[in-house]
N, C-alpha and C positions, 0 to 999 in steps of 0.2 A: 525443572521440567519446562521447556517452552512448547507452546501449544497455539496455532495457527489460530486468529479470533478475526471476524467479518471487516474490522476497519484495523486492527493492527498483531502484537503477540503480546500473548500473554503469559508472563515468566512468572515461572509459582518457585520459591525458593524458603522454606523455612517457616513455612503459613504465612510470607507475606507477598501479596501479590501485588505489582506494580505494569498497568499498561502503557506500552510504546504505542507512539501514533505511527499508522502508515505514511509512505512518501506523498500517497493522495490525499491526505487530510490538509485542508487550507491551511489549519495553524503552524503547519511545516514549513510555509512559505512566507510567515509574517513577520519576518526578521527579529523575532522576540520581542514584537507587540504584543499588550494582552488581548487576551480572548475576546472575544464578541459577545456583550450579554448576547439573551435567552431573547428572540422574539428580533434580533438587530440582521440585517444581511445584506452584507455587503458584495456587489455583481459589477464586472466588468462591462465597461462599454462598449458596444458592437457600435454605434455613432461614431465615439473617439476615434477607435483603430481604424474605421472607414475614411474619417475623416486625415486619420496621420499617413495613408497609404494615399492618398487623392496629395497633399502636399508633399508626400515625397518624390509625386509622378511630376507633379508641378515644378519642385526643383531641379530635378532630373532633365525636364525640358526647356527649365531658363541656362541651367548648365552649359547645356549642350547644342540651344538654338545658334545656326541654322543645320545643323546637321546635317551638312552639304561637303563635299573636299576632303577628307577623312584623308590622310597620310601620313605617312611614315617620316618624320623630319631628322633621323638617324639619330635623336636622343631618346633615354629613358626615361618613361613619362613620369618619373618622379623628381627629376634633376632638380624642378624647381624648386625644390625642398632646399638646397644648400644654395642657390644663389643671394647674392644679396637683393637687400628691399629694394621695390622700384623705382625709379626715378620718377616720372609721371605718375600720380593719380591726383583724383580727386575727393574733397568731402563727401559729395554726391555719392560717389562707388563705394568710399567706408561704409555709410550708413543704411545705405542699400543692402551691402555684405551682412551687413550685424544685423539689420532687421529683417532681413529674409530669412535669415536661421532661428529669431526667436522664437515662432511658433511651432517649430520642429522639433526643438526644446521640452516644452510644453506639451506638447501630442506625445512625444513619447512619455513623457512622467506619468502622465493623463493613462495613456494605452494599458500600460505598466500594472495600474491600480487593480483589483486590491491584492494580487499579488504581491507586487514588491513594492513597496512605499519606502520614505523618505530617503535618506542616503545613496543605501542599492541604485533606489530608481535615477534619483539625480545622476549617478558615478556612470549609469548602465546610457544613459540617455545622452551623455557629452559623449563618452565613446563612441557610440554609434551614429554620432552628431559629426564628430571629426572626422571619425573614417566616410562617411558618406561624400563630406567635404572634402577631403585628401582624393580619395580616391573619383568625383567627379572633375579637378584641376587636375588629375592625373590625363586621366582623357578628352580636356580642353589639347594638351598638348598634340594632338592627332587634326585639332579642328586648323585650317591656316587663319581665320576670322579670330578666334580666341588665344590667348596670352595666359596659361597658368603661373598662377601669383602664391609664393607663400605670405604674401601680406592680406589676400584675399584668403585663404584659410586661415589664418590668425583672426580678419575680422568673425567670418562665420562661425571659428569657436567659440568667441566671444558671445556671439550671438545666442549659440546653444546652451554655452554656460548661464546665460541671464534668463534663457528661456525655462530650462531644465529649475531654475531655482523658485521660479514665478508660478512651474506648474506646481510642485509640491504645495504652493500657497490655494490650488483651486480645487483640492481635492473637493470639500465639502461644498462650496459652491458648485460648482462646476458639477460635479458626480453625485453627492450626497441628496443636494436638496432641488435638483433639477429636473426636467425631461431628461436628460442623457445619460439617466442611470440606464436606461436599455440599451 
């Protein structure tokens, strides 16, 4: 007999009853973390997210500055994808690449909490790290001032993957024992 209960069902089969959690119960999302003692609570950060939607507006506009001349230059703005490495660059522009994406990295693992922690959060935050990245060189290609690079997405991911593994290290600082658990 299964029987509709206020947080999930409950299946009676044989005298022995065993309860299913609903899909809104936290521990459905903790990737097979244990439970949370009695008296512990763990709350997302409304700071974090503020703060990882304020650096994704900021990328979006070092992206894309001057956003002026927007045209059509009869390629697909992904082409840059299969050409080869640049000829020109600089240190300067690698490490600029790599370290403008680490804290994007990191804001998303951060964002994430306490939903989806370790792994998930890492795997979910480089993806979203890359495609932001792919897809802002996608539309450098429209700018005539900018030059989309896949060597400039390669650093940027670089950059997410270093960041994305450094946020998982700040959970407890960062979120546990700080102001920014709000």
């Amino acid at each position: 007999r299964i029987v509709s209960a206020g947080t999930g069902l409950r299946v009676t089969a044989a005298r022995k009853s065993h309860t299913l959690p609903s899909m809104s119960d936290p521990q459905m999302h903790s990737l097979g973390e244990a439970r949370l003692s009695p008296g512990t609570h763990r709350k997302a950060s409304a700071s974090v997210r503020i703060a990882l939607l304020v650096y994704v507006l900021l990328i979006i506009y070092a992206s894309g500055f001057p956003f002026s001349g927007w045209r059509d230059n009869g390629l697909l703005p992904w082409t840059y994808l299969g050409e080869r490495m640049p000829h020109y660059w600089t240190s300067f522009d690698l490490i600029v690449n790599m370290i403008g994406y680490v804290p994007l990295g990191a804001l998303v693992v951060l964002a994430l909490y306490p939903r989806v922690r370790g792994l998930w959060a890492v795997l979910i935050a480089i993806a979203s790290g890359m495609l932001l990245a792919a897809t802002l060189e996608a539309l450098q290609s429209y700018l005539p001032s900018r030059v989309p690079s896949n060597l400039d997405l390669m650093t940027n991911s670089l950059g997410v993957v270093i960041g994305a593994l450094s946020g998982t290290r700040m959970y407890s600082p960062v979120l546990e024992k700080s102001w920014l658990r709000s």
